[in-house]
N, CA, C and O of each residue as an XYZ file, in Angstrom:
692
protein
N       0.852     -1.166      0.000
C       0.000      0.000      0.000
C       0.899      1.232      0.000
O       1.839      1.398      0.778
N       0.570      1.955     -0.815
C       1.259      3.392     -0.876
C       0.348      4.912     -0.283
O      -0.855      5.170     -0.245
N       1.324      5.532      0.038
C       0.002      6.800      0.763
C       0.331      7.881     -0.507
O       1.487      8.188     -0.797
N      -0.868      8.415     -1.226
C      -0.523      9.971     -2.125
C       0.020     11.171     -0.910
O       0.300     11.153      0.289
N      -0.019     12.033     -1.853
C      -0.069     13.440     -1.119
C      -1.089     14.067     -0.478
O      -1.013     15.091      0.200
N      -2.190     13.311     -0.758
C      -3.160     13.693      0.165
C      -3.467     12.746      1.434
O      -4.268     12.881      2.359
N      -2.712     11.934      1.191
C      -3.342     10.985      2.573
C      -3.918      9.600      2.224
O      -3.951      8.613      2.960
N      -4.429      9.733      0.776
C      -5.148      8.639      0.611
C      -4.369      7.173      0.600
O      -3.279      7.153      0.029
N      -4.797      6.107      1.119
C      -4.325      5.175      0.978
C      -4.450      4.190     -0.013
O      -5.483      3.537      0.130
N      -3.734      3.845     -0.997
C      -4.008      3.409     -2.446
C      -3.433      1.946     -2.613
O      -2.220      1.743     -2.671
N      -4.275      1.047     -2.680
C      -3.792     -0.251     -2.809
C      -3.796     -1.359     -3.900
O      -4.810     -1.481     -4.588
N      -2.992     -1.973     -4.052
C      -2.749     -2.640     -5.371
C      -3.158     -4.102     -5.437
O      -3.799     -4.571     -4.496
N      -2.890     -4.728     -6.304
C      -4.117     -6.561     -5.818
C      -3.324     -6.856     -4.979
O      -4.046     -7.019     -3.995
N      -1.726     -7.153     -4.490
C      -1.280     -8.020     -3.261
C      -2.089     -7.341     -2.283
O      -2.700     -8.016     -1.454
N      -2.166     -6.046     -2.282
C      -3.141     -5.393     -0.597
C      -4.489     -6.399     -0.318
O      -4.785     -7.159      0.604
N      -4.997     -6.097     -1.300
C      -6.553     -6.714     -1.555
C      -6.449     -7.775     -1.310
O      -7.319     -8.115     -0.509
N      -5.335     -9.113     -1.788
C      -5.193    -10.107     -1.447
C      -4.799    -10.475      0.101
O      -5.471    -11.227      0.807
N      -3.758     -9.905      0.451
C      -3.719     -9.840      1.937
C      -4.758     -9.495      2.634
O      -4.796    -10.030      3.742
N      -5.878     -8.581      2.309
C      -6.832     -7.706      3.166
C      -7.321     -9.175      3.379
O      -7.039     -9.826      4.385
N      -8.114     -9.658      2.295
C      -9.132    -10.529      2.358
C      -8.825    -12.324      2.698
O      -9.579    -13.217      3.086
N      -7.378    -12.303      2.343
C      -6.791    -13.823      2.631
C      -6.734    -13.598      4.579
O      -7.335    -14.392      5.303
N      -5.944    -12.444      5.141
C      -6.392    -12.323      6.788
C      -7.677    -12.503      7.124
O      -7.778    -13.029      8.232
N      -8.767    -12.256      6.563
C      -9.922    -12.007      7.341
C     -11.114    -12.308      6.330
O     -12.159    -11.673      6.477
N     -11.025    -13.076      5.496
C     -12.314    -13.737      4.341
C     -13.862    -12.903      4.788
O     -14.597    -12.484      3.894
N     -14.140    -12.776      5.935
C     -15.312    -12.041      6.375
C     -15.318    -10.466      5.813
O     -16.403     -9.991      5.480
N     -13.896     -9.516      5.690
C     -14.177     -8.512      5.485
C     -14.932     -7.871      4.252
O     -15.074     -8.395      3.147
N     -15.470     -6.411      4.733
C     -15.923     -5.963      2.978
C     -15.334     -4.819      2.854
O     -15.531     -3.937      3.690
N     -14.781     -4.696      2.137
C     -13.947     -3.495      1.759
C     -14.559     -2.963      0.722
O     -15.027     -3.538     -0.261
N     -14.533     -1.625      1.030
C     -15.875     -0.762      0.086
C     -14.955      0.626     -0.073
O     -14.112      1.093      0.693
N     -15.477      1.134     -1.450
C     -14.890      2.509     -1.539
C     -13.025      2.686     -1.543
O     -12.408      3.749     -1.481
N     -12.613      1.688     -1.609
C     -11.000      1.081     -1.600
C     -10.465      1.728     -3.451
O     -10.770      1.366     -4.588
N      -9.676      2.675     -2.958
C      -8.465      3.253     -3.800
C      -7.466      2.022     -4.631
O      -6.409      1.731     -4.071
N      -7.760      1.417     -5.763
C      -7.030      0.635     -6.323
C      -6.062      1.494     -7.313
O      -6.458      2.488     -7.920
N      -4.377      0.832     -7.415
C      -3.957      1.742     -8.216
C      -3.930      1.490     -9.877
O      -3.554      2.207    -10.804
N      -4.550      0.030     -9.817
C      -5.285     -0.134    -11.413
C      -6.323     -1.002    -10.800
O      -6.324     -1.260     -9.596
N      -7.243     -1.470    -11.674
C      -7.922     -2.608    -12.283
C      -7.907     -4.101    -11.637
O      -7.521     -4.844    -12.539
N      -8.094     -4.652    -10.780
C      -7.900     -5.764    -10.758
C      -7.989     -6.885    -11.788
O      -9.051     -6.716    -12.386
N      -7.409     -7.859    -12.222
C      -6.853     -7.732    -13.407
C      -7.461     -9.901    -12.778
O      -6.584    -10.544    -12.200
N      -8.355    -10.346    -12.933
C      -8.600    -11.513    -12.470
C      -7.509    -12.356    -11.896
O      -6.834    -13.063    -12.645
N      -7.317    -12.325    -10.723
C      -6.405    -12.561     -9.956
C      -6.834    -14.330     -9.177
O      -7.755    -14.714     -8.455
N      -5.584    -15.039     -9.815
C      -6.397    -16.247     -9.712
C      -6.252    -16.397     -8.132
O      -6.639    -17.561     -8.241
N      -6.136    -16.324     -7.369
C      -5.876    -16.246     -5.636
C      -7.343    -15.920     -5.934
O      -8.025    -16.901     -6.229
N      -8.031    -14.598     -5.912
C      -9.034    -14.333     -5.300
C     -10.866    -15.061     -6.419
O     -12.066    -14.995     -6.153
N     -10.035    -15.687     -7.673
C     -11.154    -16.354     -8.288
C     -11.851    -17.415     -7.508
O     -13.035    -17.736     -7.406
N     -10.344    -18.015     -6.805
C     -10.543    -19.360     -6.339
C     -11.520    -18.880     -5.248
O     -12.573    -19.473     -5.486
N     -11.628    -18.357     -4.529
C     -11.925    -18.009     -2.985
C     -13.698    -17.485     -2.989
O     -14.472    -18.043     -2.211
N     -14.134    -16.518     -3.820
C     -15.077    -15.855     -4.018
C     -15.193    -14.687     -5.130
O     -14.301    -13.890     -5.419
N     -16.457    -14.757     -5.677
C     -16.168    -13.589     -6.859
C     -16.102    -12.203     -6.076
O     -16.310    -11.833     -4.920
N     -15.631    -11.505     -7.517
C     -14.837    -10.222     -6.715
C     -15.643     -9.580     -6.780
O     -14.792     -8.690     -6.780
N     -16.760     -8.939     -6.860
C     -18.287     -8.164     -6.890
C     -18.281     -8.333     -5.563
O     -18.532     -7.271     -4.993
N     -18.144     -9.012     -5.013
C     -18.914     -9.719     -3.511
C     -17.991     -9.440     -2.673
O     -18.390     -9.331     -1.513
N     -16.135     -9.178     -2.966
C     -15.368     -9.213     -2.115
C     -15.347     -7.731     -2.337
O     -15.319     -7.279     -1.192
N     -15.344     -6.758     -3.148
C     -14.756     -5.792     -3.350
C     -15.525     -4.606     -4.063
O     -15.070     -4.043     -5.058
N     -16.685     -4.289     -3.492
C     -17.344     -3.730     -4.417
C     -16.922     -2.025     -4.588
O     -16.048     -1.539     -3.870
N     -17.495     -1.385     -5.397
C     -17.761     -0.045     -5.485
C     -16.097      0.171     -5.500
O     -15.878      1.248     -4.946
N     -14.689     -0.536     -5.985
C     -13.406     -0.061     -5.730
C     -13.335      1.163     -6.449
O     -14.019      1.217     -7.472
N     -12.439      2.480     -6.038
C     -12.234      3.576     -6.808
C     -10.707      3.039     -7.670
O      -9.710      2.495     -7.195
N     -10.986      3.409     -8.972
C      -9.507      3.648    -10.042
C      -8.720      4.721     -9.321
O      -9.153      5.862     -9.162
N      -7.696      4.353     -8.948
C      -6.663      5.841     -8.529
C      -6.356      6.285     -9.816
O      -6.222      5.642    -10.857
N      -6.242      7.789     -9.531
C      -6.013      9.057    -10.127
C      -5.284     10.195     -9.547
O      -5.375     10.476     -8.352
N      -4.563     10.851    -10.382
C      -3.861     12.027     -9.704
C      -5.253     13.077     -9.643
O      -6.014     13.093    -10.611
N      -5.451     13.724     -8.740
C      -6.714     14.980     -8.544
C      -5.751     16.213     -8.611
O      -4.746     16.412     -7.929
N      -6.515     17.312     -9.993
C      -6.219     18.189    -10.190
C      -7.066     19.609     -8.989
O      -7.808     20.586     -9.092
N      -6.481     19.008     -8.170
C      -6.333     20.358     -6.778
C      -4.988     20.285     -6.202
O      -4.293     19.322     -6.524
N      -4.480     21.241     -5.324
C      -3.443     21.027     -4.019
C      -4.222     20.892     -2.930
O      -5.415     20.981     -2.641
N      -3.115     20.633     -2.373
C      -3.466     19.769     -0.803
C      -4.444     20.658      0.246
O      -5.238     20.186      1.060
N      -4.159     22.074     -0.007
C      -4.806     22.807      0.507
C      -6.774     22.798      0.587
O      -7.673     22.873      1.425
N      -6.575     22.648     -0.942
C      -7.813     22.791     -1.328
C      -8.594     21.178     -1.058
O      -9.823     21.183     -1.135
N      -8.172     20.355     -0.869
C      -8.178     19.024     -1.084
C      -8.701     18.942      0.299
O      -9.849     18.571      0.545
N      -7.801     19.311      1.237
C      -8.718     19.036      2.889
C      -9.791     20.172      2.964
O     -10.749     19.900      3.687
N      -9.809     21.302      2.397
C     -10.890     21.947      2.804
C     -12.357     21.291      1.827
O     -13.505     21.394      2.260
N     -12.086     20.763      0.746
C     -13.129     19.818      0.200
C     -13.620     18.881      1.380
O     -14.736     19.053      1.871
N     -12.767     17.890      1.824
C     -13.167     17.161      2.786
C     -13.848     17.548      3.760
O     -15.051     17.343      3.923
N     -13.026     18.207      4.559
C     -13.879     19.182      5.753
C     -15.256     19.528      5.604
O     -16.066     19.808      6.487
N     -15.407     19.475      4.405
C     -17.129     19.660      3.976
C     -17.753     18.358      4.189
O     -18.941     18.314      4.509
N     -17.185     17.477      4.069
C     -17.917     15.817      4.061
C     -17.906     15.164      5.294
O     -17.041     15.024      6.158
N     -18.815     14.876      5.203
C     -19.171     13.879      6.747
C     -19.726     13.053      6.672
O     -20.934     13.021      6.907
N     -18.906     11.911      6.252
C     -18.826     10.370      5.919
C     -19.508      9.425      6.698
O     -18.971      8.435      7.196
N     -21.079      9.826      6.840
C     -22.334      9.337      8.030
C     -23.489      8.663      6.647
O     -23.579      9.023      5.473
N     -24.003      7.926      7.168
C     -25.334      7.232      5.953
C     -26.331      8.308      6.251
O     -26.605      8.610      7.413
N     -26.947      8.964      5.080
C     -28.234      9.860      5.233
C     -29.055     10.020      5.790
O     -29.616     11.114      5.725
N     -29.484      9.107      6.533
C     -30.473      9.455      7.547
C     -29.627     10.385      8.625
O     -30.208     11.437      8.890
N     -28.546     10.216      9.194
C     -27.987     10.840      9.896
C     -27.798     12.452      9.029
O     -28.365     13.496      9.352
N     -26.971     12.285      8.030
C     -27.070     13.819      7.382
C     -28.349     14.159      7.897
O     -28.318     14.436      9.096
N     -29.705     14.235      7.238
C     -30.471     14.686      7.244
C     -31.228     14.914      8.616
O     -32.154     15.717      8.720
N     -30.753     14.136      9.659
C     -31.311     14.344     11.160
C     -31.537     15.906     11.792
O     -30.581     16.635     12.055
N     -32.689     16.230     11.955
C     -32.609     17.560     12.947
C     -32.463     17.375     14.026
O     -33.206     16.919     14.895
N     -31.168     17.838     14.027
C     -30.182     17.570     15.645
C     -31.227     18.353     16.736
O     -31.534     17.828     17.807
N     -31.690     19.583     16.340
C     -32.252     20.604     17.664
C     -33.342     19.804     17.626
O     -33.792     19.763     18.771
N     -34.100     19.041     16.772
C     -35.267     18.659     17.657
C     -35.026     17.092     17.940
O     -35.990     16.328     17.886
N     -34.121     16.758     18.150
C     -33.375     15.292     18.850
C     -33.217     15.764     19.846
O     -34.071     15.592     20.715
N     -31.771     16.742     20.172
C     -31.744     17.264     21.557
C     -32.634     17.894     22.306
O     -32.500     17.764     23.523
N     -33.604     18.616     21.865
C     -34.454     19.150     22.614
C     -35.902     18.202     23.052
O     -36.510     18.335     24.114
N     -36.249     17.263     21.976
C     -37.272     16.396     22.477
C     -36.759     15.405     23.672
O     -37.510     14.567     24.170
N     -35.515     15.572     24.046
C     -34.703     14.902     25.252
C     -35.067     15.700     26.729
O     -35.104     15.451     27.934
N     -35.207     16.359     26.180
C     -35.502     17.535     27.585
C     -36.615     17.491     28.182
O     -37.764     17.418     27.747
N     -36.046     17.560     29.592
C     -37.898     16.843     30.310
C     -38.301     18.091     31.417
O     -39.420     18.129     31.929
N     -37.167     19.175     31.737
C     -37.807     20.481     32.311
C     -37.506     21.424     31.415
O     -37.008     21.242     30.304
N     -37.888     22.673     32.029
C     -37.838     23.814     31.373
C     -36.213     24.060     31.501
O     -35.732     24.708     30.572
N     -35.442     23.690     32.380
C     -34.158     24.435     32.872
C     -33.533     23.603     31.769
O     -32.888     24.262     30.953
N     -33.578     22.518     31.608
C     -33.083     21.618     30.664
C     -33.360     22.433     29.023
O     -32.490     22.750     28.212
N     -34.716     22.599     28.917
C     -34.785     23.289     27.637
C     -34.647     24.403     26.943
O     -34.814     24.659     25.750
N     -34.148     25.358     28.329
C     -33.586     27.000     28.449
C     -31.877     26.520     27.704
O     -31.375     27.123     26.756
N     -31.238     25.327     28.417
C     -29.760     25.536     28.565
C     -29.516     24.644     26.978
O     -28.501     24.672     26.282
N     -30.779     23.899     26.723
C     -30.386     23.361     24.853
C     -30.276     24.296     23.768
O     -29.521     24.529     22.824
N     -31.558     24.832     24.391
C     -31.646     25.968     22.947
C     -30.593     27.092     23.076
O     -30.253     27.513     21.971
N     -30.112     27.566     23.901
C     -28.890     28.033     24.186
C     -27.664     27.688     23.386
O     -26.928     28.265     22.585
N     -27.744     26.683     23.857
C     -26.277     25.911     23.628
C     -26.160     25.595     22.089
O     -25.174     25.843     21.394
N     -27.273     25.036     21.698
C     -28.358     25.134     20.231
C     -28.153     26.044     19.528
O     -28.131     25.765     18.329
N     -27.914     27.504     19.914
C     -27.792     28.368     19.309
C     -26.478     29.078     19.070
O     -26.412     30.016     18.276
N     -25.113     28.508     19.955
C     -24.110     29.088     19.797
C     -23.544     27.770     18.803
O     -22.506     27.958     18.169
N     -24.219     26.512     18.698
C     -23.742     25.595     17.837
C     -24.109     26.464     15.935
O     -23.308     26.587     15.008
N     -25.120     26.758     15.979
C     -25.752     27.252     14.918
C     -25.031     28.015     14.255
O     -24.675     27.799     13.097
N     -24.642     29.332     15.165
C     -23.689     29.971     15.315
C     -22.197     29.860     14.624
O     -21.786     30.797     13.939
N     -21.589     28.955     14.781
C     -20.898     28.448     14.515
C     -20.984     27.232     13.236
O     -20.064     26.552     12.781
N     -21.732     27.239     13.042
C     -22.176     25.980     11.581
C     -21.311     25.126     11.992
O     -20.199     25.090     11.464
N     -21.837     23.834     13.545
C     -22.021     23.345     13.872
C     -22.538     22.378     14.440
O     -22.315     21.809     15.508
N     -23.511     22.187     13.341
C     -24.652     21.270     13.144
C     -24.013     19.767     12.274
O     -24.460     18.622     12.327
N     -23.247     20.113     11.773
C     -23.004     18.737     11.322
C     -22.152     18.003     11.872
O     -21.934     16.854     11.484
N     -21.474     18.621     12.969
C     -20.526     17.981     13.812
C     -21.876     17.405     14.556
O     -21.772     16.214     14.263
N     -23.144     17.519     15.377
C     -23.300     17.324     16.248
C     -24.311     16.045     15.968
O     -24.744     15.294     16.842
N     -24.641     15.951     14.274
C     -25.212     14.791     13.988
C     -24.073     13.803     13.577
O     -24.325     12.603     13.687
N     -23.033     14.127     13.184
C     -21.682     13.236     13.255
C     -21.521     12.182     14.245
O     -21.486     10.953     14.200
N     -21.387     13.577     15.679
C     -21.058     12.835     16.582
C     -22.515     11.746     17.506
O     -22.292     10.908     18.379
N     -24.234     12.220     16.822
C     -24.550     11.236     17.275
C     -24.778      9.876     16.416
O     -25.419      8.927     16.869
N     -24.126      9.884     15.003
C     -24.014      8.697     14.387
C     -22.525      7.894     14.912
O     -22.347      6.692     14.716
N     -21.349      8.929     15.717
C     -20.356      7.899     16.128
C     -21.168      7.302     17.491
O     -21.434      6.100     17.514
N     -21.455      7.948     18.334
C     -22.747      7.047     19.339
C     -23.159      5.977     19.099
O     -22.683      4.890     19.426
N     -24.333      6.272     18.345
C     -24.488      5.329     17.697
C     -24.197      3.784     17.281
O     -24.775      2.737     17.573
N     -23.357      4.000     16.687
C     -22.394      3.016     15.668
C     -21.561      2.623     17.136
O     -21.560      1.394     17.058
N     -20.974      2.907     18.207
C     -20.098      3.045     19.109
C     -21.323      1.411     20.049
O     -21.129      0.198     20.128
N     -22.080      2.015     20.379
C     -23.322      1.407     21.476
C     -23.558     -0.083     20.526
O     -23.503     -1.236     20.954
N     -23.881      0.453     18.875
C     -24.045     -0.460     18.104
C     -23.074     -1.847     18.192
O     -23.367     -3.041     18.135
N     -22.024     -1.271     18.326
C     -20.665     -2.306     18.168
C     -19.854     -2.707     19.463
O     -18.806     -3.345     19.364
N     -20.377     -2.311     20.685
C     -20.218     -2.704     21.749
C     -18.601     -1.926     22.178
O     -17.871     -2.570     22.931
N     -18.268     -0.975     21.823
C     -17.607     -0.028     21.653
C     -17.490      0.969     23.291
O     -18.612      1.462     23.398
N     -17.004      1.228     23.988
C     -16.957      1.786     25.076
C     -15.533      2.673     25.063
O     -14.359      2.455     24.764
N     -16.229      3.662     25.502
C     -15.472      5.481     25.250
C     -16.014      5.326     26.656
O     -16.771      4.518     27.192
N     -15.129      6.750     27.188
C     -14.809      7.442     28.453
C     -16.234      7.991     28.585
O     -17.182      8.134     27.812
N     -16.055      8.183     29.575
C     -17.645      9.290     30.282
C     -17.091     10.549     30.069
O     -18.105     11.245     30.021
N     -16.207     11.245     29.921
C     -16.178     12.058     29.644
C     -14.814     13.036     30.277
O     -14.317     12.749     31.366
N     -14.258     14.308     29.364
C     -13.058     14.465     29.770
C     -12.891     16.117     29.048
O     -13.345     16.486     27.965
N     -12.352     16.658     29.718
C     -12.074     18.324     29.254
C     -12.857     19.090     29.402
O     -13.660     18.997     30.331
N     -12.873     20.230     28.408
C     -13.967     20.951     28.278
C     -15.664     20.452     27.426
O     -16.826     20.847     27.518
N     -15.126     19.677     26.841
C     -16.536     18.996     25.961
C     -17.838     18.338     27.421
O     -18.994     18.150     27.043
N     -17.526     18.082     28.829
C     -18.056     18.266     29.486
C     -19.314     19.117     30.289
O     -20.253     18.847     31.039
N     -18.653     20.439     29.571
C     -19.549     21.486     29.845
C     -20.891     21.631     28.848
O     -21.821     22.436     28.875
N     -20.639     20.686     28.099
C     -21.925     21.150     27.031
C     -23.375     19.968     27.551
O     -23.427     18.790     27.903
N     -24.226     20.895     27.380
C     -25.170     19.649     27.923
C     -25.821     18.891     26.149
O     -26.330     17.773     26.231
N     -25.776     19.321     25.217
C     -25.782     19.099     24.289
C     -25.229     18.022     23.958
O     -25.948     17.064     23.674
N     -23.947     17.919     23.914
C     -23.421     16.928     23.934
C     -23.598     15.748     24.657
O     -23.442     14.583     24.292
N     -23.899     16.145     25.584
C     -24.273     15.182     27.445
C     -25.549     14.636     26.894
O     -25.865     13.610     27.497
N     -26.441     14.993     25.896
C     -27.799     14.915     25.251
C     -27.915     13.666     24.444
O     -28.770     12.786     24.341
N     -26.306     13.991     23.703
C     -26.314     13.031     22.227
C     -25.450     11.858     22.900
O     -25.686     10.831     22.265
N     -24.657     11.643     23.807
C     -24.161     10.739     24.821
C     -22.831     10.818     24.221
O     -22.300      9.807     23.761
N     -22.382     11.721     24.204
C     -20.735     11.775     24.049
C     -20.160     11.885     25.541
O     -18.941     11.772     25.667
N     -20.713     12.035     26.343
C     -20.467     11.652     27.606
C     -21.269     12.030     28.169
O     -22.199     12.738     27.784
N     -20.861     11.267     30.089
C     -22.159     10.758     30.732
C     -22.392     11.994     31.887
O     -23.329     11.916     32.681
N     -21.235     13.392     31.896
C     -21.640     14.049     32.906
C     -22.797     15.451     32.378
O     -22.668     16.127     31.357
N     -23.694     15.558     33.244
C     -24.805     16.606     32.868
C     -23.906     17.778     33.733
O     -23.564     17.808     34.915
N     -23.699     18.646     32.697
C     -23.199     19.797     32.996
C     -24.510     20.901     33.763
O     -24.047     21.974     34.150
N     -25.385     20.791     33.893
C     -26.296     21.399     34.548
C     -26.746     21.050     35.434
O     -27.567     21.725     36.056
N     -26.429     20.091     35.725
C     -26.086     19.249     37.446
C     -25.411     20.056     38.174
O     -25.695     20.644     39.217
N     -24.101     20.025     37.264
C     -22.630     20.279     38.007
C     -22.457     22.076     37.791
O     -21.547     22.689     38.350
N     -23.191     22.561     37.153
C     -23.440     24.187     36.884
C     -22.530     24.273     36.365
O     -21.754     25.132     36.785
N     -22.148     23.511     35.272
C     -20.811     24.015     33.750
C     -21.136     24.717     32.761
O     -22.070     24.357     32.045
N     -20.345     26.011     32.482
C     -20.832     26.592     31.808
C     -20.260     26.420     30.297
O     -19.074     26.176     30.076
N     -21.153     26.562     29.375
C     -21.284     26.110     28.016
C     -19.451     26.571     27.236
O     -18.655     25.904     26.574
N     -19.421     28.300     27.865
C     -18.195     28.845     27.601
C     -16.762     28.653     27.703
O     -15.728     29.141     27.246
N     -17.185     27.612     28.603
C     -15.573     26.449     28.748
C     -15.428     25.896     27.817
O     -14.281     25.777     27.385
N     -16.601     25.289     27.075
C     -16.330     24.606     25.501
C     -16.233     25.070     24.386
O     -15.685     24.347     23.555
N     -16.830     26.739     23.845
C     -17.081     27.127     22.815
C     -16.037     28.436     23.297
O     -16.451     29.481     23.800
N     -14.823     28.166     23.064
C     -14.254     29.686     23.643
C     -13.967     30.499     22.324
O     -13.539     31.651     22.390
């Protein structure tokens, strides 16, 4: 496997062959080939390659620099659509069971907004998610990301900052 200049990791049939001869269960999707797989009798024998390897990308040189290349990314948030499309404020806020609770969302709600910070916050409840899904266990919680009850909402951790009277401004400085 070779890395470009952007990061990407680009792999050739021995990769593919190794990927899938370690671990026959895996599916490798969206995988940077640097040509064609070219009927590779190793992987004829084993299973067809539709099934082992679908959707592979042809590597290509991309006419951008690197600059421009992560700020493309930075736009993408590599979540299945239902999550894109989730309205985070009325997830977090249909969570809220007093008023003090629903004073300190929409708040907090609003300096996220603020900030065009909305897609981080359905991000982070599809890594949840996927995390609970896969039996996955993260910290209760650590730093300033503590102070947000928002977060404390979507279960990026387990302390309620409005318990503990944390203010939102420790996190969004």
């Amino acid at each position: 496997m070779r890395i470009d200049k952007y990061s990407r990791q680009i792999l050739n049939e021995n990769d593919l062959c190794h990927i899938f001869l370690s671990d026959p269960t895996v599916i490798v999707k969206n995988a940077i080939v640097e040509s064609p797989i070219h009927n590779n009798p190793e992987l004829e024998l084993i299973t067809p390659m539709d099934s082992v390897f679908p959707n592979m990308i042809s590597y290509s040189e991309l006419d951008m620099n690197v600059e421009d290349f992560d700020i493309m990314n930075q736009q993408n948030w590599y979540m299945p659509k239902e999550y894109n499309e989730l309205d985070i404020a009325k997830y977090v806020l249909d969570k809220c069971k007093t008023d003090d609770e629903l004073q300190r969302t929409g708040s907090e709600l609003i300096l996220f907004l603020e900030r065009d910070m909305f897609p981080l916050l359905r991000y982070c409840k599809y890594l949840v998610d996927m995390m609970r899904e896969h039996n996955i266990v993260w910290g209760v919680g650590r730093g300033s990301s503590v102070s947000s009850y928002v977060l404390y909402l979507i279960g990026i951790h387990r302390i309620n900052s409005i318990h503990y009277d944390l203010s939102i401004d420790e996190f969004l400085k």
